[in-house]
N, C-alpha and C positions, 0 to 999 in steps of 0.2 A: 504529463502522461495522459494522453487518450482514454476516455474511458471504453470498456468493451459494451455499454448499458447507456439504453437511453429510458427517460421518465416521460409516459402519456398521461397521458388526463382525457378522463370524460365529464363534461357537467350540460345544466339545464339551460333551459331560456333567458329564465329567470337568473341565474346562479347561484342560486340558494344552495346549491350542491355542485361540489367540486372533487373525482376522486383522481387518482395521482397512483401510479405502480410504473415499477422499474422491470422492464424487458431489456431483453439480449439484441443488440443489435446482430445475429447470426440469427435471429427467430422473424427480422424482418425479409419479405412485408409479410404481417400476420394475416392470416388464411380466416377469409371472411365466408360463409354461408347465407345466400338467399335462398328464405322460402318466400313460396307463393302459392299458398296454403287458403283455402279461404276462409281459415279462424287467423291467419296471423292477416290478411287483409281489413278484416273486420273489429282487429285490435288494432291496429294502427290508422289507418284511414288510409294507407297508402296500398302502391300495388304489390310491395313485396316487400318485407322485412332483411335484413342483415346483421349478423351480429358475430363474431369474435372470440376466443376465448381470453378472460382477462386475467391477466397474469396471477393477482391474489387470489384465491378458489375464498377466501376466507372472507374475506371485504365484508368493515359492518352495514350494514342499508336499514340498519333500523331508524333512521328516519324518513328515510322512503314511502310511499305506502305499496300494498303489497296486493298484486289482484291473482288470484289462483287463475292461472288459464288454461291448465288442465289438472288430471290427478296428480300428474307427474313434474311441473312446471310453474314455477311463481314467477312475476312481474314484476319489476318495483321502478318508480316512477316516481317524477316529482308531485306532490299532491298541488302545488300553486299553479303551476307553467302546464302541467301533463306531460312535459318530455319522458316518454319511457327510456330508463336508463340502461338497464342490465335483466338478465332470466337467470334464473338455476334451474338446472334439471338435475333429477333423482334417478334417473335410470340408465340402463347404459348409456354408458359416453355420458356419465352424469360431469358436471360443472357448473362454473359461474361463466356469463358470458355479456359482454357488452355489447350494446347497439353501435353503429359502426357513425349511423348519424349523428353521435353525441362526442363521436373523434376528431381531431386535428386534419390539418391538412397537409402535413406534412410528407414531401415527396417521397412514395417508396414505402408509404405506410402502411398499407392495405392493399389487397389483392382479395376478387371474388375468383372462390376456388369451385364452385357447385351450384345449380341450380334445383332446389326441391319442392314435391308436388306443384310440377306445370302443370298436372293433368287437371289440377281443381281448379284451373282457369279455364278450360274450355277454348278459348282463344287464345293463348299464348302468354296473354298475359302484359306484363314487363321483359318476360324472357327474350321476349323479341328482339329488343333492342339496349338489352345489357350485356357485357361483352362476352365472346366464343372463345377469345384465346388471350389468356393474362401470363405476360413476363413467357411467350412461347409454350404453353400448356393450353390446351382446352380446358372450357368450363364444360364439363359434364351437366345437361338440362335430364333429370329424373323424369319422369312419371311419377310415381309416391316420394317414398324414402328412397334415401341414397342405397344403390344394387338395383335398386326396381327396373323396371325396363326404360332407357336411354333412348330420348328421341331426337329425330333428325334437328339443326337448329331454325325450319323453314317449318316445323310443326307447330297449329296444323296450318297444310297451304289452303287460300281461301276454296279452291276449287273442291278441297274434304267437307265443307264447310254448306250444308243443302241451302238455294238458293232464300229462301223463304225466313233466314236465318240473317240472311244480307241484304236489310229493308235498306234503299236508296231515301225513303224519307223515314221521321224519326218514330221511333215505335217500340214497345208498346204504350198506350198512350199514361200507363203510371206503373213509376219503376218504386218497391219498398227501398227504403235508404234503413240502413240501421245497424247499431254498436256487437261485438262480440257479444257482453251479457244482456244484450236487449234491454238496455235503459233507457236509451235514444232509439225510439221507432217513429219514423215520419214516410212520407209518400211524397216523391217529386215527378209531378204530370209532366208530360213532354211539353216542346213548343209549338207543335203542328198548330194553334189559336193564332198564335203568333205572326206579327210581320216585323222584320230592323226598323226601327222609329230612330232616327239618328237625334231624335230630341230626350229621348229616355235611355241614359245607362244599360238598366235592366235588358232591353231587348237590342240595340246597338252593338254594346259588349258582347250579350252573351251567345247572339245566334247567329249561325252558317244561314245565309237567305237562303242559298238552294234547296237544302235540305229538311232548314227546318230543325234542325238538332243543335244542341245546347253545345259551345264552343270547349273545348279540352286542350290543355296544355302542360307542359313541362316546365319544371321550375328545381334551379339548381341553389338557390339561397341561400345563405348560411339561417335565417331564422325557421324558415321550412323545415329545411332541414334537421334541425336540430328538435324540432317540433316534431316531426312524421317519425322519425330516429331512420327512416332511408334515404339516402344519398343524393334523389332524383325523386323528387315528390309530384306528385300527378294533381290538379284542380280541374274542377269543371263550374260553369259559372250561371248562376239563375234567376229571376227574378222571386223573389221572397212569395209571390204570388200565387208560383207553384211549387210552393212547399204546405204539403198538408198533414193535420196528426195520422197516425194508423190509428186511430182507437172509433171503431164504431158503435159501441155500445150505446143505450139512450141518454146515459150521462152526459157524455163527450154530445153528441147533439146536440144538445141544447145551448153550449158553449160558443162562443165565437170561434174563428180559425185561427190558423200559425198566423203570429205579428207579422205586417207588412213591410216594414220598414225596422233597420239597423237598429236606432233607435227605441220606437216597439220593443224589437227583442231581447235589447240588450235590458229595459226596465221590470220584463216577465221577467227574467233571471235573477235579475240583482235586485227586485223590489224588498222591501223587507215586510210586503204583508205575504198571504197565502199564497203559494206559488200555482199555477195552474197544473192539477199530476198528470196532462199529458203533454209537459216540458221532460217529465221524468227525470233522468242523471243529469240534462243537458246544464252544463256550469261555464264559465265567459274568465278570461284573462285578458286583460290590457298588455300586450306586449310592448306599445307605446301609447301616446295620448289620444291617436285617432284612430288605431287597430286594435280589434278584437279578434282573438280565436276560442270557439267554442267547443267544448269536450265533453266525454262521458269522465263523471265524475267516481264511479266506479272502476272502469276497466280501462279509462283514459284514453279511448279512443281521440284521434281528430275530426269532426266536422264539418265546424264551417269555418271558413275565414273571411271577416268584417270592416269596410272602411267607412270611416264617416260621411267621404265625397261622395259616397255611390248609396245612398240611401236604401233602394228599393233591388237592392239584389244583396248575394253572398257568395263566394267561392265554396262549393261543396266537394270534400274528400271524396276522391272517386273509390277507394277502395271501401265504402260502406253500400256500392249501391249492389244491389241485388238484382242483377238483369239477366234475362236469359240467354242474350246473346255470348257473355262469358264476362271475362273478369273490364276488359277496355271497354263494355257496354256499347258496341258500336254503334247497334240499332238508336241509342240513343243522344248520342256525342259523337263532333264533328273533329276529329284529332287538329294536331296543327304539326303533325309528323316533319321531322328533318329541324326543327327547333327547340331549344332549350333557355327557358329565362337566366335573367342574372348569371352569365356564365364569367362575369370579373371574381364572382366568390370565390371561384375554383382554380384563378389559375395560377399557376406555378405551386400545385401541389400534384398530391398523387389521382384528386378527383377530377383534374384536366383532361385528363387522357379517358378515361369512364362517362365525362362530358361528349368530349368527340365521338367516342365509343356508339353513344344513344345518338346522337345526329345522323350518323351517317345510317345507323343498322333502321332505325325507324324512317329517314328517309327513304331505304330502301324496302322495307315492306308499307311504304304509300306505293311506291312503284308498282309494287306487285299488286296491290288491291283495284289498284286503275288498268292494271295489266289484265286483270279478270271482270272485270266490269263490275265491282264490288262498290 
């Protein structure tokens, strides 16, 4: 006999943690929620969070650790890997809910049902090109909370957007990068210095020649993802060079700069004498023997991410950067719109189609940005 119930599981990078609940196969696909919030940005590293409601309300997470991110809302995360796992909220619509990036991929599992606070992207955001209509339903894109005022899904179009706002080269020349609880504060200069040196990594990889702006892409991986805990994790790519501390004080003066190389950084971190305190939270996992990803060790934001090959650069989490241009930082990153990495992770699940989704909706606002001379 059939059972009417199937068992999910969510767990870490690591897998140090593995939890397990039985839903109703009449409850699938379970109704996911993106915000794009720029506190749930700046706790993740990524452009939008999603998350779930999980079947147990009760689920123990005491060995999680637990970061308050607001009065009404805790966190709990792996303390080794940083995979944020699950939130609870206390207030209306209180529950337990999982991150959607810590799920299976099993077809038919998930569905984004909402899009909330676009408007704290300024630019759209993610919403652009996460999908409009799931299993024939619209995804409603908010303004604030869910009710708040509903915007068109071309909000905003570039031409809303004053001229001065849409630099053709990279700008402004230092964008602040940094975590939810402000543990991790650093400064990453633009590459306007810069020329492509097909001899160095650092600037080969990472820059658009035209423009001049630091390359940006999409990445659909299963370890990304499980890392970011969103579905479609966003990297932009730098030379270590232009990474510099926030801290101006005479103190920090007199100290050398952020380490130049992988290496370097990885020794600041894991040294076992005095650590430098303007590294602050920043803390390093080996997810293999030549990759590093580094976190805020409080609020567990994402980063950076590190390979041995490429010494003198690092993939930096775009949702920690603070640009004014809005949440895609345009003025500063050069997209690679209409593509998505590692799309063998996704396929033959339910994230294939949400794959395709982001190809085609973000190929089509490059259209439109070329369409306005943006």
């Amino acid at each position: 006999m059939m059972s009417d119930s199937i068992t999910i599981k969510a767990h870490c990078l690591c897998k140090a943690y593995t939890f397990a609940a039985s839903v109703a196969k009449s409850a699938l696909p379970l109704k996911a929620v993106c915000c794009h919030c720029t506190s749930c940005r700046r706790l993740t590293g990524s452009l939008y969070s999603s998350c779930t409601q999980w079947p147990n309300p009760s689920e123990d997470f005491s060995g999680l650790k637990k970061y308050s991110y607001s009065k009404h809302t805790d966190v709990f995360s792996c303390g080794t890997c940083s995979t944020k796992l699950f939130c609870r909220v206390s207030t209306t619509g209180s529950g337990t809910y999982v991150v959607t990036g810590a799920l299976g991929n099993a077809p038919g599992l998930v569905r984004y049902s909402a899009h909330l606070f676009v408007g704290d992207t300024i630019d759209g955001g993610a919403s652009r090109w996460l999908p409009r209509f799931e299993y024939g339903e619209p995804v409603p894109r908010w303004n604030q909370a869910r009710g708040s005022r509903e915007l068109p899904p071309d909000w905003p179009t570039s031409r809303a957007i004053p001229v001065p706002r849409r630099p053709l080269k990279a700008s402004p020349a230092v964008t602040p990068l940094h975590c939810h609880c402000k543990g991790v504060r650093l400064l990453l200069r633009s590459a306007v210095d810069l020329q492509a040196d097909p001899a160095l990594d650092s600037t080969s990889t990472c820059i658009d020649t035209e423009t001049l702006k630091f390359k940006a892409s999409l990445d659909s991986c299963d370890s990304c993802r499980i890392t970011y805990g969103s579905d479609v994790s966003a990297w932009t790519f730098a030379p270590l060079a232009h990474i510099d501390f926030d801290y101006g004080d005479e103190r920090a003066s007199r100290l050398s700069g952020f380490p130049k190389t992988v290496a370097a950084l990885k020794q600041a971190i894991s040294s076992a004498g005095e650590k430098d305190f303007r590294l602050g939270t920043l803390a390093v996992f080996n997810s293999s023997p030549d990759v590093e990803r580094y976190f805020c060790s409080t609020c567990f934001a994402n980063v950076f991410y590190a390979v041995h090959d490429r010494q003198d650069m690092v993939d930096i989490a775009i949702g920690l950067l603070d640009h004014p241009d809005g949440a895609r930082a345009e003025g500063l990153l050069a997209w690679s719109y209409g593509k998505v990495g590692w799309e063998a992770d996704v396929a033959g699940g339910w994230r294939e189609e949400l794959v395709g989704s982001v190809k085609t909706l973000s190929k089509e606002l490059a259209a439109l940005i070329d369409e306005n001379g943006t």
